[in-house]
Every structure is written in C-alpha cells, then in structure tokens.
TORKOL-4160 file (C-alpha; in steps of 0.2 Angstrom, whole numbers, padded with zeros to 4 digits, m for minus):
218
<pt num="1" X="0106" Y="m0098" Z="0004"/>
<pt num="2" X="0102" Y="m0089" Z="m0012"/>
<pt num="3" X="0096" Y="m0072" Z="m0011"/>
<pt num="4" X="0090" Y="m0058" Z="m0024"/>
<pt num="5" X="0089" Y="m0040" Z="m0020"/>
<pt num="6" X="0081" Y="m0027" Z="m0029"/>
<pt num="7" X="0083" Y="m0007" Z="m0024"/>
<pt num="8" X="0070" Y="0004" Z="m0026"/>
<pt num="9" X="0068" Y="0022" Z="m0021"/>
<pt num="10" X="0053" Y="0027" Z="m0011"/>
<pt num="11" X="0039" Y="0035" Z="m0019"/>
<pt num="12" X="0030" Y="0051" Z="m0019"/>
<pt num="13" X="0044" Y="0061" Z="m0021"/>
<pt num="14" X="0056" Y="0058" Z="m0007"/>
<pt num="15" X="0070" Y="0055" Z="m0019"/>
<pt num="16" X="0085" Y="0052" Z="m0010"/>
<pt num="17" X="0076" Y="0051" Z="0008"/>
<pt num="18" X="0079" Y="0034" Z="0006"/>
<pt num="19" X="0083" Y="0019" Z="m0004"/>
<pt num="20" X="0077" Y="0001" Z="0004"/>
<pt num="21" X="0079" Y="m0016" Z="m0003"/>
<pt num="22" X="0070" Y="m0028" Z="m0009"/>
<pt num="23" X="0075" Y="m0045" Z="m0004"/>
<pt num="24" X="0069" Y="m0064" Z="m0006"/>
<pt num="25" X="0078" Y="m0078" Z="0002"/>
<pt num="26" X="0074" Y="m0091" Z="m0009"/>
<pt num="27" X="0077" Y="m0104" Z="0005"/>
<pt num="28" X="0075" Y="m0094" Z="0021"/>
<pt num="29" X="0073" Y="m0100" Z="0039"/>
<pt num="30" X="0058" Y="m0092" Z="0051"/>
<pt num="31" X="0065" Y="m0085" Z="0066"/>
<pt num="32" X="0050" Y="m0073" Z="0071"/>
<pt num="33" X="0038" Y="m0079" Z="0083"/>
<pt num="34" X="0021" Y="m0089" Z="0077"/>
<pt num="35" X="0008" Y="m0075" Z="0077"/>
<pt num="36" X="m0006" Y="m0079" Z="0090"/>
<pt num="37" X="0003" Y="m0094" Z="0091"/>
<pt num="38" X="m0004" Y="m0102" Z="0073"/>
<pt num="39" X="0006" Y="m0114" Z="0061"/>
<pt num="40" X="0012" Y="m0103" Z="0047"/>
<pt num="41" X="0015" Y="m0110" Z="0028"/>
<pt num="42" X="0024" Y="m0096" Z="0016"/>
<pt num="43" X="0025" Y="m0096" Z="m0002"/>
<pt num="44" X="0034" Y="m0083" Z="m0013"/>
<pt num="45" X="0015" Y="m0083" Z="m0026"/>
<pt num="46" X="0009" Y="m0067" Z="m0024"/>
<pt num="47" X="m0004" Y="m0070" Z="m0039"/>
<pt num="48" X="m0019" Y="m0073" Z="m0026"/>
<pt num="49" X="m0017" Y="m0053" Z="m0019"/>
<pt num="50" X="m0018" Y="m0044" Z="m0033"/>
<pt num="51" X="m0026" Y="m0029" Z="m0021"/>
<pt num="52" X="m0008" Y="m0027" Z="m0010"/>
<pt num="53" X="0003" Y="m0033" Z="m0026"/>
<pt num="54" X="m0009" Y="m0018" Z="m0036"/>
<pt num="55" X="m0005" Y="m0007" Z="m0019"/>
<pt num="56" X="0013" Y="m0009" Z="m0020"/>
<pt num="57" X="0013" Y="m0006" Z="m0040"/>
<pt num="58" X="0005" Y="0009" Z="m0041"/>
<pt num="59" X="0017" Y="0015" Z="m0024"/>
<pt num="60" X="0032" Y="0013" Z="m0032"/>
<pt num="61" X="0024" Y="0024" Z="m0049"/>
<pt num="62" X="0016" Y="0038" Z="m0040"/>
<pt num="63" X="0032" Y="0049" Z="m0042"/>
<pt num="64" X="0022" Y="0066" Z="m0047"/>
<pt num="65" X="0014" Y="0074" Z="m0035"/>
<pt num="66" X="0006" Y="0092" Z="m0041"/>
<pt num="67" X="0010" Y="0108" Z="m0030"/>
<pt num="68" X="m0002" Y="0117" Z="m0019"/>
<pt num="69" X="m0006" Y="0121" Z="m0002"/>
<pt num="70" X="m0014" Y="0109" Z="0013"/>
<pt num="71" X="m0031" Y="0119" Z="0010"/>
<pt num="72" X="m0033" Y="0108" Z="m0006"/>
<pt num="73" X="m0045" Y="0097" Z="m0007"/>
<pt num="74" X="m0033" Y="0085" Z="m0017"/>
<pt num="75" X="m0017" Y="0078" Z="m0013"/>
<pt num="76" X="m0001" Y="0089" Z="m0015"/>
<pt num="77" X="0015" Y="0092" Z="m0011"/>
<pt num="78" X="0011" Y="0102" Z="0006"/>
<pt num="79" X="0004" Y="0084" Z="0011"/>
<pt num="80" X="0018" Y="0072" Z="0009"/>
<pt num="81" X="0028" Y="0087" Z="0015"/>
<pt num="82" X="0019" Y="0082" Z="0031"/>
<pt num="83" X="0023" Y="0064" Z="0031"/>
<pt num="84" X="0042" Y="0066" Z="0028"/>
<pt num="85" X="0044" Y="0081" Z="0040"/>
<pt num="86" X="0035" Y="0068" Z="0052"/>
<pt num="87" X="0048" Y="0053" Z="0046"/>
<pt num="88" X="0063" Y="0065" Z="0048"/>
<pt num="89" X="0064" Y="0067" Z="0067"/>
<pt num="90" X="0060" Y="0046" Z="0068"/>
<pt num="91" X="0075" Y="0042" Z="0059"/>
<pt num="92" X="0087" Y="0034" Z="0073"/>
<pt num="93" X="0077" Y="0033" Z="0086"/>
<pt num="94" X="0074" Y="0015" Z="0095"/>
<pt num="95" X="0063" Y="0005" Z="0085"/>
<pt num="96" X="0046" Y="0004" Z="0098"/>
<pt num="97" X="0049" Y="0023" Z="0099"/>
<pt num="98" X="0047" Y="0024" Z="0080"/>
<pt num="99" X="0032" Y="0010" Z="0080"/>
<pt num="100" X="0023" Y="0022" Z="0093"/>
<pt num="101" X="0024" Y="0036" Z="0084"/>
<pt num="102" X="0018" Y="0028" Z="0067"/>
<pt num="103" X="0004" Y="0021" Z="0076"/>
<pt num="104" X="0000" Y="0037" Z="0082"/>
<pt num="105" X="0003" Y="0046" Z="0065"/>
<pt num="106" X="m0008" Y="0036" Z="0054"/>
<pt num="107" X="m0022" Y="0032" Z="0068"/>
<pt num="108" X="m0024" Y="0050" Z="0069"/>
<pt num="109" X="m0034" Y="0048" Z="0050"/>
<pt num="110" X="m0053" Y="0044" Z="0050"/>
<pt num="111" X="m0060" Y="0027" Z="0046"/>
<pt num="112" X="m0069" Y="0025" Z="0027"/>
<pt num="113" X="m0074" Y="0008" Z="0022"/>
<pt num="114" X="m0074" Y="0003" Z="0003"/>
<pt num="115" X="m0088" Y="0007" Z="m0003"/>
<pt num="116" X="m0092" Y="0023" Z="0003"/>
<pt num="117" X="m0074" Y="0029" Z="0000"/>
<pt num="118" X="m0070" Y="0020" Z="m0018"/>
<pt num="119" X="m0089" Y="0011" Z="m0022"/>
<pt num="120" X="m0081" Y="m0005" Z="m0021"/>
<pt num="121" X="m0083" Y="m0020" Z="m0009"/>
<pt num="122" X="m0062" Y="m0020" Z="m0005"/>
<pt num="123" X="m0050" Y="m0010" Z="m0011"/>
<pt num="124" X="m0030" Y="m0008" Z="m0002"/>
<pt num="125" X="m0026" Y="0011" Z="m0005"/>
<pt num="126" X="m0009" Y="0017" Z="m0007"/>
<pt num="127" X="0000" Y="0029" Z="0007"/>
<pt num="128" X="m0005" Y="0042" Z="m0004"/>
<pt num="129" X="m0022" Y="0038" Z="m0008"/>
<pt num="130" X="m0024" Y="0035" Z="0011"/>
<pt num="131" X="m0017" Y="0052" Z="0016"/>
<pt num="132" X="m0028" Y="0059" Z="0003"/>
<pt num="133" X="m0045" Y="0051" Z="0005"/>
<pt num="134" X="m0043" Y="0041" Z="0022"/>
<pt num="135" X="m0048" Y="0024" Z="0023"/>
<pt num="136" X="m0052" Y="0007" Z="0031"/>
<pt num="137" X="m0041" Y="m0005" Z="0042"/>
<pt num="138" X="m0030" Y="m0010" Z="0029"/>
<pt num="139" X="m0026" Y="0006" Z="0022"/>
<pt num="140" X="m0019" Y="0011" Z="0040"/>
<pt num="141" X="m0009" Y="m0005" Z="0039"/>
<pt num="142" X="0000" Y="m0001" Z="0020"/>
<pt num="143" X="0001" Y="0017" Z="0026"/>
<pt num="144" X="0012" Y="0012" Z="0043"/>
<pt num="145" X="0020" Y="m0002" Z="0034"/>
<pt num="146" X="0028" Y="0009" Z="0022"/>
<pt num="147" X="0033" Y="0024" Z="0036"/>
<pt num="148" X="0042" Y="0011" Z="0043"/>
<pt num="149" X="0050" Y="0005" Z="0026"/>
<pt num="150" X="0054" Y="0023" Z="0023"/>
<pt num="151" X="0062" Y="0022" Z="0043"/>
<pt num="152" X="0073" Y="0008" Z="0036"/>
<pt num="153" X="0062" Y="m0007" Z="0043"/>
<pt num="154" X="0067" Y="m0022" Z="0031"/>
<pt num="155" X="0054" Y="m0031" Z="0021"/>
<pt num="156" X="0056" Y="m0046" Z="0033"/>
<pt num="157" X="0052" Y="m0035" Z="0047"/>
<pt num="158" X="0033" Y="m0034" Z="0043"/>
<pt num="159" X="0018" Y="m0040" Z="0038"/>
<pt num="160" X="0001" Y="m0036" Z="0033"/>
<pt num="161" X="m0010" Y="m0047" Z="0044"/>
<pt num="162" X="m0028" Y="m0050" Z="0038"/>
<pt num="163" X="m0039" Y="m0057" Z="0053"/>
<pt num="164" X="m0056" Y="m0062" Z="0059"/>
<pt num="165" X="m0060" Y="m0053" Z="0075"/>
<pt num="166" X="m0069" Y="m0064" Z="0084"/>
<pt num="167" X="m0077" Y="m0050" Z="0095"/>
<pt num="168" X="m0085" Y="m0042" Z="0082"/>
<pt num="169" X="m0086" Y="m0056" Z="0072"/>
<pt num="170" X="m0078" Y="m0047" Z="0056"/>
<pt num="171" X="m0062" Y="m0046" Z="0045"/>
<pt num="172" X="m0048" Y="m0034" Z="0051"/>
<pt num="173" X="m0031" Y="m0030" Z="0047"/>
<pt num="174" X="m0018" Y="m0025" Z="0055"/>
<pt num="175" X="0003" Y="m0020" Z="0050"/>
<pt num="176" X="0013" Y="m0036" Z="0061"/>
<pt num="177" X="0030" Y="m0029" Z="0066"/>
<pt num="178" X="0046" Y="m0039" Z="0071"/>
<pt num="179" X="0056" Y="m0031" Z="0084"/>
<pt num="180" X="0067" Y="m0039" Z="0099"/>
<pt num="181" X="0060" Y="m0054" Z="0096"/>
<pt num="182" X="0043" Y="m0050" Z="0097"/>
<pt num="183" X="0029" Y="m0046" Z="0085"/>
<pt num="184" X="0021" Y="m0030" Z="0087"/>
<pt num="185" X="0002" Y="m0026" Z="0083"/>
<pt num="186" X="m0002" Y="m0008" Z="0075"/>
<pt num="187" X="m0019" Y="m0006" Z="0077"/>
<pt num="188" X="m0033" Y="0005" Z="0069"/>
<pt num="189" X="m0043" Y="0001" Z="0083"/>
<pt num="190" X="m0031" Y="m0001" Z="0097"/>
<pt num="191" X="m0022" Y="0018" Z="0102"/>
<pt num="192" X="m0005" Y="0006" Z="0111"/>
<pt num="193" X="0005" Y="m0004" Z="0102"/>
<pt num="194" X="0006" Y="m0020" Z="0109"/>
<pt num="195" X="0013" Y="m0037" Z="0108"/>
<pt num="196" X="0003" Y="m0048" Z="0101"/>
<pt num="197" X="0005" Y="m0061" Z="0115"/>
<pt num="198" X="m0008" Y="m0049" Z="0124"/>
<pt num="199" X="m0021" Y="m0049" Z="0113"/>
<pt num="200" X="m0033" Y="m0065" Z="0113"/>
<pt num="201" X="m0049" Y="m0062" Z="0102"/>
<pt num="202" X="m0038" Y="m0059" Z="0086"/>
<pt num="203" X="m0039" Y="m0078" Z="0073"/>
<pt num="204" X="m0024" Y="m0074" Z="0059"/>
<pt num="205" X="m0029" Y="m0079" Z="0044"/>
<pt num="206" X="m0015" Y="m0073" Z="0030"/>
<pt num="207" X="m0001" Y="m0061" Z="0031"/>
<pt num="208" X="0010" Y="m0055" Z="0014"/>
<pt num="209" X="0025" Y="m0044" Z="0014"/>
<pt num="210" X="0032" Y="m0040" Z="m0003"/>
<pt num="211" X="0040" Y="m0055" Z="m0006"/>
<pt num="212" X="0030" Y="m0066" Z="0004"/>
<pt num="213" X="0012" Y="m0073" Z="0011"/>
<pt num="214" X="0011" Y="m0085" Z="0024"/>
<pt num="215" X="m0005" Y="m0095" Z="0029"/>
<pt num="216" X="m0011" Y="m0095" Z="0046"/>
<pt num="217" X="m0017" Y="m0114" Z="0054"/>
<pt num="218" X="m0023" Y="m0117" Z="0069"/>
C-alpha cells in the first residue's frame, strides 16, 4: 500500500489547536459498513464537486479573521472564539460523546437555503461562512465534519453524504461518521444521532471526503 500524506493546520485562526493529516491510500481496502446497505464505487477525481473541493479550498485560506465583539453583525474573532472554546472540553472524550455534542452544536443554527442565503440555486459554505450567515443541510454537514476534524477525526472517518429522502421526496445531506464499526448519521433534521441502520426512508446517492467520492448503487 502506497500512501501520501499532506499536514495542514486548521483554519480560522486556531493555529496550533491542531494539526490533521491528509491522507490517500492510493490502493485502500473498505472496511466501513455499506451505507443503507448500497454498492459503493470510489474514485480519488474530485473534479465533478467543485462546490465541496471550492469549500475545502477556501477553508484552508480563511486564516484572517477581523476583531470585534459577538454583537457584530459580521464574523469575528468572538465567533470562532465560541467554536474552539466549545471543541476544547471535547478533546478526549469518547467518540459518540463528541459526535453528540457536534450534532448538537451545529444543529443549534437556523436553516437558510441557497437562494435566499447566497442568490444561488447551491452553494457548500465553509464553517465560517456557516457560523456567520447559517445555512442549509450541507452546510451543517461541512460545519460538523470539520469540528470533528479539528477533534482529531481522520479523513477516512467521514463523509459527506448527499441523498434523496424519499419522504419528502427532496435532496438532503447529511455528515456520515465511522465509529465502532458503525456509520453514524448527523442530522439537520434529526436532533439524535443515530446509526444509520435505523433509518429507512434515506436512498444514498454520493458521499466525498477530501480525498475521495464514492458512488452509491443500489
């Protein structure tokens, strides 16, 4: 197995918080379980999501954040403040507790779609962004998604999951994590997080990490 790393510091002004890596397994073997029990291809071409490849880009280069107080309208330092002074207390504790509490966090921010929120039909907002100006399912996902990176959650850990809900009959996302040998659903619309074994009206259709985006089959 070959295998390439890259290290990156988080963004948004954590400095030495925390350092992750990035990491391809350029021949890899898939040992979590098939989410809701698809066939899943991967590929390492990211070029068909620009949107979360844009996210992640424009993540890794928000390292200036202006000062001010959480009365601003804009996002500021008192802000991410916040988010690592929520992190902080997570750091070691057992990996559903942290998913929980992520969950929770994020789930907290009112739902903005697209249009209203950035006059576009889709648009995958950075933590920041999110923290800033809310937004839609995805959004929660990137913004939980990178918590947990920050928590020390490797990349092969999770997954964004884009889905058809086949109650409402719409697309949904939603942030897929690994743990124990189960995948774990964080949900904008669901307050638990739950295993995605108990959850039946959910069709997966694509889910990408940094490195990777894996088709969903029946």
């Amino acid at each position: 197995m070959r295998r390439v790393v890259f290290h990156r510091t988080l963004a948004l002004g954590f400095g030495a918080l925390v350092v992750w890596s990035r990491s391809t397994d350029l021949v890899a073997k898939s040992v979590n379980p098939l989410l809701f029990g698809s066939r899943e291809v991967r590929s390492a071409n990211l070029k068909p999501f620009p949107k979360w490849t844009g996210a992640l880009d424009r993540y890794f280069d928000e390292l200036e954040v202006p000062e001010g107080s959480c009365r601003e309208t804009f996002f500021t330092t008192c802000y991410l403040k916040d988010w690592r002074n929520f992190l902080e207390p997570l750091r070691g504790a057992d990996p559903v507790s942290q998913l929980k509490e992520v969950n929770r966090y994020m789930n907290r921010a009112p739902y903005i779609d697209d249009p209203r929120n950035y006059m576009v039909p889709d648009y995958w907002a950075t933590p920041r962004q999110f923290m800033d100006r809310y937004g839609d399912c995805e959004d929660y996902a990137i913004a939980k998604y990178m918590s947990l990176r920050a928590l020390g959650w490797s990349n092969d850990e999770l997954r964004i999951l884009v889905l058809q809900d086949l109650n409402l009959q719409v697309a949904h996302a939603v942030l897929v994590a690994y743990s124990g040998g189960e995948a774990w659903i964080l949900d904008n619309q669901i307050e638990q997080v739950i295993a995605h074994s108990s959850i039946r009206h959910y069709k997966p259709i694509f889910s990408v990490n940094e490195d990777n985006w894996w088709l969903h089959r029946p």
